[in-house]
C-alpha positions as CSV (number, residue, x, y, z in Angstrom):
1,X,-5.6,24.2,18.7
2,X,-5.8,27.5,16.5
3,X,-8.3,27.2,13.1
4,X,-7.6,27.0,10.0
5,X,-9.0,27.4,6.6
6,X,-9.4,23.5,5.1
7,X,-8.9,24.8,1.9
8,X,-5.5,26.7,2.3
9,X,-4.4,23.6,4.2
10,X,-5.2,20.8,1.3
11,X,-3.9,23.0,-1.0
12,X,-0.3,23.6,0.9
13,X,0.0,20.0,1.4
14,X,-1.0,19.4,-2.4
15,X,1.2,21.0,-3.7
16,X,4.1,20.7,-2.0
17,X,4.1,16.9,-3.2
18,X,3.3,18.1,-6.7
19,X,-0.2,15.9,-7.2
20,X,-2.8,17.3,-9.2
21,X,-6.5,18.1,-8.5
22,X,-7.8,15.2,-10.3
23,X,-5.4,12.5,-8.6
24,X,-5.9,13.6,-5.0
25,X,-10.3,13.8,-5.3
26,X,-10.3,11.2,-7.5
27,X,-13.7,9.4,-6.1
28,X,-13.9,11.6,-3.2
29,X,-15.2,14.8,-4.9
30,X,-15.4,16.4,-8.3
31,X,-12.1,18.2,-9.5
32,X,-14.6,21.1,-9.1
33,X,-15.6,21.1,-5.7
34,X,-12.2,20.4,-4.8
35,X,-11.1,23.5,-6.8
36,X,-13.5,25.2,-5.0
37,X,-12.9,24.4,-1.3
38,X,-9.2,24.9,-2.2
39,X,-10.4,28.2,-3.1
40,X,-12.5,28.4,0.2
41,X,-15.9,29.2,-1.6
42,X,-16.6,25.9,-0.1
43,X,-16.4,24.0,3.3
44,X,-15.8,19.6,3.2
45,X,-17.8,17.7,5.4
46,X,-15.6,15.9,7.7
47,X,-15.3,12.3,6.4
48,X,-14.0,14.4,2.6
49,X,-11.9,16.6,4.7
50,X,-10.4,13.2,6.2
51,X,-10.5,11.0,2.9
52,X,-8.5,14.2,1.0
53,X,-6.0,14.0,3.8
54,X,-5.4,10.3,4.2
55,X,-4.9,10.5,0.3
56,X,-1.7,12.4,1.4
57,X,-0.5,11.0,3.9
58,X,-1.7,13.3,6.9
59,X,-3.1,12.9,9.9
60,X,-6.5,14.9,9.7
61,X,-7.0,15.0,13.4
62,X,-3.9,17.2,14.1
63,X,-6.1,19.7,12.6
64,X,-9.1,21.0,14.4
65,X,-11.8,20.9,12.2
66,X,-15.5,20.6,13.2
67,X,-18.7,19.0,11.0
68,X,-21.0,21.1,9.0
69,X,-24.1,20.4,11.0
70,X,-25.0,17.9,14.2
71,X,-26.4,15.0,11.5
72,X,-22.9,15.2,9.8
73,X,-21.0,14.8,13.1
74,X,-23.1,12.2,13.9
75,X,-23.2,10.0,11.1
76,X,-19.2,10.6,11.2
77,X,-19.3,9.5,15.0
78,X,-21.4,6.3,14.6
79,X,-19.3,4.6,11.9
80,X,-16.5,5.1,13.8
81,X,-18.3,3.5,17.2
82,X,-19.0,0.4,14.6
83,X,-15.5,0.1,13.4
84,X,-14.3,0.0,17.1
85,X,-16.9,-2.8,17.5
86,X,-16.1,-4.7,14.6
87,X,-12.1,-4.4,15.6
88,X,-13.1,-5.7,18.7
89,X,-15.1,-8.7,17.2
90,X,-18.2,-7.5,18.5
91,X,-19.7,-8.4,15.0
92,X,-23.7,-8.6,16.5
93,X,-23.7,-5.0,18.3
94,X,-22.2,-4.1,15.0
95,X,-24.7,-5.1,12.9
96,X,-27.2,-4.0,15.3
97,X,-26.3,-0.6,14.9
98,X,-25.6,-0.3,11.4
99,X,-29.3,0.7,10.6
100,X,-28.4,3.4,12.6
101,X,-26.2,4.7,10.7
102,X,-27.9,4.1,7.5
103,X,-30.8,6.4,8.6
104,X,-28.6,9.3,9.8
105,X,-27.2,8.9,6.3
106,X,-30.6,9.5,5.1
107,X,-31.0,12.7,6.4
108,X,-27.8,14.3,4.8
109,X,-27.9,16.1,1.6
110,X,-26.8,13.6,-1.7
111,X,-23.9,16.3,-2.1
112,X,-20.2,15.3,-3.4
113,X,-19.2,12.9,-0.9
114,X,-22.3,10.9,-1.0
115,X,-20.4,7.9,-2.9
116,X,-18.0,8.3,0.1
117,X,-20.3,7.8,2.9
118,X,-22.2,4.7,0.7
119,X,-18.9,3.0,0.4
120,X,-17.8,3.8,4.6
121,X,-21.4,2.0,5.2
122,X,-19.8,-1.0,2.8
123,X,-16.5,-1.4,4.3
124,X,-18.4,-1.7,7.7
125,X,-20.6,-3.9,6.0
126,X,-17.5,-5.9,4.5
127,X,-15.8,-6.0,8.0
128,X,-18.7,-7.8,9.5
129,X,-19.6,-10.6,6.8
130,X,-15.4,-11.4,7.0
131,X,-15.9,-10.9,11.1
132,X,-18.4,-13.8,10.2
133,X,-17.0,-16.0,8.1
134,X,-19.3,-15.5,5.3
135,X,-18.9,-16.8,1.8
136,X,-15.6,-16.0,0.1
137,X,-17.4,-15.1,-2.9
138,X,-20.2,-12.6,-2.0
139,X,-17.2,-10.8,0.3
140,X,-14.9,-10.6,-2.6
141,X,-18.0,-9.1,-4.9
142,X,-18.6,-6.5,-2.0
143,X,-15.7,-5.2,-1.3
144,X,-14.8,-5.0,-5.1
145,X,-18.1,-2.6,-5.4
146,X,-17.0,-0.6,-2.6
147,X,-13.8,-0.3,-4.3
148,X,-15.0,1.0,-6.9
149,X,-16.9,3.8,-5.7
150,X,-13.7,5.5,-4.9
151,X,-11.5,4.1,-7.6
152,X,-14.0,4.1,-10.7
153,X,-11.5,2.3,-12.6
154,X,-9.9,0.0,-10.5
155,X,-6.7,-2.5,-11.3
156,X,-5.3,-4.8,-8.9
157,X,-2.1,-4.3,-10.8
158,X,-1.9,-0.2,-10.3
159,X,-2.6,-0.2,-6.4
160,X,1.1,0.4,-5.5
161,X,0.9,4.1,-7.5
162,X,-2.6,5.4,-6.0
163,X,-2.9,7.5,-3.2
164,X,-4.8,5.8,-0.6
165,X,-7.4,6.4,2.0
166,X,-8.0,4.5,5.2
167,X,-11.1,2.7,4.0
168,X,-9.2,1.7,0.7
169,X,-6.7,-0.4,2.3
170,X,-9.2,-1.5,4.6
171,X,-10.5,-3.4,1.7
172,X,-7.7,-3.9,-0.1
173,X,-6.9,-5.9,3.2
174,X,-10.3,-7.7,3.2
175,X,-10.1,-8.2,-0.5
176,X,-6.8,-10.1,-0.4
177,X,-8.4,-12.2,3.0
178,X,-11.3,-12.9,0.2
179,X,-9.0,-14.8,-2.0
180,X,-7.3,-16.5,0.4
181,X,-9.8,-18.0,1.5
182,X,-10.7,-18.7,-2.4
183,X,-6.8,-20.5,-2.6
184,X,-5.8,-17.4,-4.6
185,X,-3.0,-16.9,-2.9
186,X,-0.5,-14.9,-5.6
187,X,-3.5,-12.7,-5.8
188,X,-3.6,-12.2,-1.9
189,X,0.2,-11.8,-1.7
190,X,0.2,-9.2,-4.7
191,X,-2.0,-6.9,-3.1
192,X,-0.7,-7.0,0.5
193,X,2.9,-6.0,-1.1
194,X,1.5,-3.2,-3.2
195,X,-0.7,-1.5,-0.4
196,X,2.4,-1.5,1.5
197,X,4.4,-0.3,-1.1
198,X,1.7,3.1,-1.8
199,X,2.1,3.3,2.1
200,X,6.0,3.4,1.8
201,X,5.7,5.9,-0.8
202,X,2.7,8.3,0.0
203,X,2.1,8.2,3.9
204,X,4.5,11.1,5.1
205,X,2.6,10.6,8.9
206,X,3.8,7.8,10.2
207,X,1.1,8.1,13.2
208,X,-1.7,8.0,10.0
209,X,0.2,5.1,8.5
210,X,-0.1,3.0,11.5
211,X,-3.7,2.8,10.8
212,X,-3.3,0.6,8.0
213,X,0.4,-0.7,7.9
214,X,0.4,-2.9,10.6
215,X,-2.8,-4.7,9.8
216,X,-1.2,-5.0,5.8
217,X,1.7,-6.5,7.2
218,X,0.2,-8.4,9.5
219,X,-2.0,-9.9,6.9
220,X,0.9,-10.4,4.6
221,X,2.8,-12.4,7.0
222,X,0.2,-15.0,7.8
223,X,0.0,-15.5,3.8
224,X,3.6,-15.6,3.2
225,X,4.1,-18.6,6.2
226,X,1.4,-20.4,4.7
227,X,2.9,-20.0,1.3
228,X,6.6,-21.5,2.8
229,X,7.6,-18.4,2.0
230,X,9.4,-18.1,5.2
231,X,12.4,-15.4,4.6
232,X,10.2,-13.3,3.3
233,X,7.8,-14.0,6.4
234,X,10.9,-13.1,8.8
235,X,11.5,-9.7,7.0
236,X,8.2,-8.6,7.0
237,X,7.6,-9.6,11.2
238,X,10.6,-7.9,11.6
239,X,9.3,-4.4,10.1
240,X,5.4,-5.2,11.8
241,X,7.2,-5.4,14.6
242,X,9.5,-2.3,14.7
243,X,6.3,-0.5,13.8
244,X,3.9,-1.9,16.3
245,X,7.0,-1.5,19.3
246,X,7.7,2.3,18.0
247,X,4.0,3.5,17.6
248,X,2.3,1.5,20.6
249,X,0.2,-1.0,18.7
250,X,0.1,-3.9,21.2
251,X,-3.0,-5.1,20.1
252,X,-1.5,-7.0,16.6
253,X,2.2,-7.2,18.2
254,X,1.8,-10.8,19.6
255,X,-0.1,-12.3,16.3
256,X,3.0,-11.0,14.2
257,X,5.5,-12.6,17.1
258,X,3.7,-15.7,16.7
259,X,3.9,-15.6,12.9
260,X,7.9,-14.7,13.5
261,X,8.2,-18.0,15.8
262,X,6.8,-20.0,13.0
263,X,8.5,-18.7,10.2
264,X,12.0,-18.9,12.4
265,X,11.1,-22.7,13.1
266,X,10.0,-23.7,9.4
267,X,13.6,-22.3,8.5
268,X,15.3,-24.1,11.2
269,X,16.1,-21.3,12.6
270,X,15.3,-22.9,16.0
271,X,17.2,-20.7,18.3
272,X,14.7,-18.4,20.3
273,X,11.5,-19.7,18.6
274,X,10.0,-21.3,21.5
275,X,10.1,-18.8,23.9
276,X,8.8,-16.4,21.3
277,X,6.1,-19.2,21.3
278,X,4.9,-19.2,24.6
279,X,5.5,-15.4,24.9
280,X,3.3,-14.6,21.7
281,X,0.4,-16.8,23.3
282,X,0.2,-15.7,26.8
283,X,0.0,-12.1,25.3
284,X,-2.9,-13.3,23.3
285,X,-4.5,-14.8,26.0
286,X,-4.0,-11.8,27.9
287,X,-6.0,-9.6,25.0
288,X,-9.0,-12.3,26.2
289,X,-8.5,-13.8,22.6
290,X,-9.3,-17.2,24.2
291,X,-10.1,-18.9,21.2
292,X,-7.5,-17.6,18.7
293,X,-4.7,-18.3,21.7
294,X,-6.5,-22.0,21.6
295,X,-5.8,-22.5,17.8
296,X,-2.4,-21.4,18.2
297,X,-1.2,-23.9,21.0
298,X,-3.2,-27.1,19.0
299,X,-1.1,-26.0,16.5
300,X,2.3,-25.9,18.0
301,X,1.3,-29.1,19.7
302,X,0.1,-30.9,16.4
303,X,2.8,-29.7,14.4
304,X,5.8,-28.8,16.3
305,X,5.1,-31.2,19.4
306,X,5.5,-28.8,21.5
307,X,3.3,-28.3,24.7
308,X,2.5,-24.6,26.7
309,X,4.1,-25.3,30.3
310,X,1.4,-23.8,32.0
């Protein structure tokens, strides 16, 4: 893949969409460093190279760009080894490692995108304690700070016009799971609708969207068929779905079935939702989710008397 200066390309991108400095380094870098690497005086480290770009909606690895020095490349490599864990519910290896990371951190200069590599060592951080069930309270209070390290002044009411990164909706994600856990549910459902919505509007790569979409709408689902709000449960399946088929995420495409199945039988919709049922399950065993497959057929047996044939 041929080189490129970062610069020229953040720029291009920029401003063809006709956002300014301050809005796209907003808590990723001063509006002068940004000026700067624009003007290619100066090179981002990878993770700001990748935070500028998932503010606009690109996919940062169609561009080949490499790290600064071996302690940058492999700080960037071990938080992404933990996220994979903590995605695959390996919560103890996670947290094994995580001093890891914190020492590579150590080592690297407290340059511009310091706050930025403190607040991908929170989200890990924030993964794990909701991986584990931890208080509702303390998660809510630490994704908040992490929040804020990126969006200094930060409204739950304004996150549908911001420009996201990865790790924002991340916890924008584990935020809402905070309060629904806390019973706030119009809280939770407002901020599941308005990261989609900044999705909608910003993400022009729909292979970078897929990062964060389906787990929003998965999310938003489950809160909206709790909530009886089960029309609105249908439409949103029915885009998770489209997305996971057309982009190949079959890791979430059976939870969101199962969440369609529901919402079609709560609306007496009943044609179709048992064999989604059974369908949904069997891929979850599949995925070697034993135990969520468990809660779902003690809940279809409990409260739709209905029993998996085999």
């Amino acid at each position: 893949m041929a080189r490129f200066y970062a610069g020229s390309v953040i720029k291009e991108h920029r401003t063809r969409r006709g956002i300014t400095q301050d809005i796209l380094c907003a808590g990723i870098c001063s509006k002068t460093t940004l000026h700067r690497i624009e003007a290619g005086k100066n090179s981002p480290s990878v993770y700001v190279f990748s935070r500028l770009m998932e503010r606009l909606g690109i996919n940062a690895s169609n561009f080949y760009f490499s790290a600064s020095s071996l302690v940058e490349l492999s700080f960037y490599n071990t938080y992404h080894e933990i996220n994979t864990l903590i995605t695959g519910r390996n919560y103890e290896e996670a947290t094994i490692k995580m001093p890891k990371l914190m020492g590579i951190e150590c080592q690297l200069d407290k340059d511009d995108g310091s706050n930025i590599r403190e607040q991908m060592i929170l989200t890990l951080r924030c993964g794990i304690a909701q991986g584990r069930g931890e208080d509702a309270i303390i998660r809510q209070e630490m994704v908040l700070s992490a929040l804020l390290l990126s969006i200094p002044n930060f409204d739950e009411n304004d996150i549908a016009e911001r420009m996201l990164t990865y790790d924002e909706i991340s916890l924008l994600n584990m935020l809402a799971t905070a309060y629904s856990d806390l019973g706030k549910t119009e809280k939770t459902i407002n901020i599941l609708y308005q990261v989609k919505q900044s999705m909608d509007k910003f993400y022009l790569d729909e292979h970078e969207k897929i990062k964060g979409y389906s787990m929003t709408l998965y999310n938003l689902a489950d809160t909206l068929g709790l909530d009886g709000r089960h029309s609105e449960t249908l439409e949103i399946c029915e885009i998770a779905i489209q997305h996971c088929v057309r982009f190949g995420n079959a890791r979430l495409l059976p939870y969101i079935k199962f969440y369609k199945a529901c919402a079609l039988y709560y609306s007496n919709k009943m044609q179709g939702y048992e064999k989604l049922l059974i369908e949904s399950i069997i891929a979850i065993r599949i995925q070697e989710d034993l135990m969520g497959a468990k809660i779902r057929e003690d809940f279809i047996k409990n409260e739709m008397g209905l029993e998996m044939p085999f």
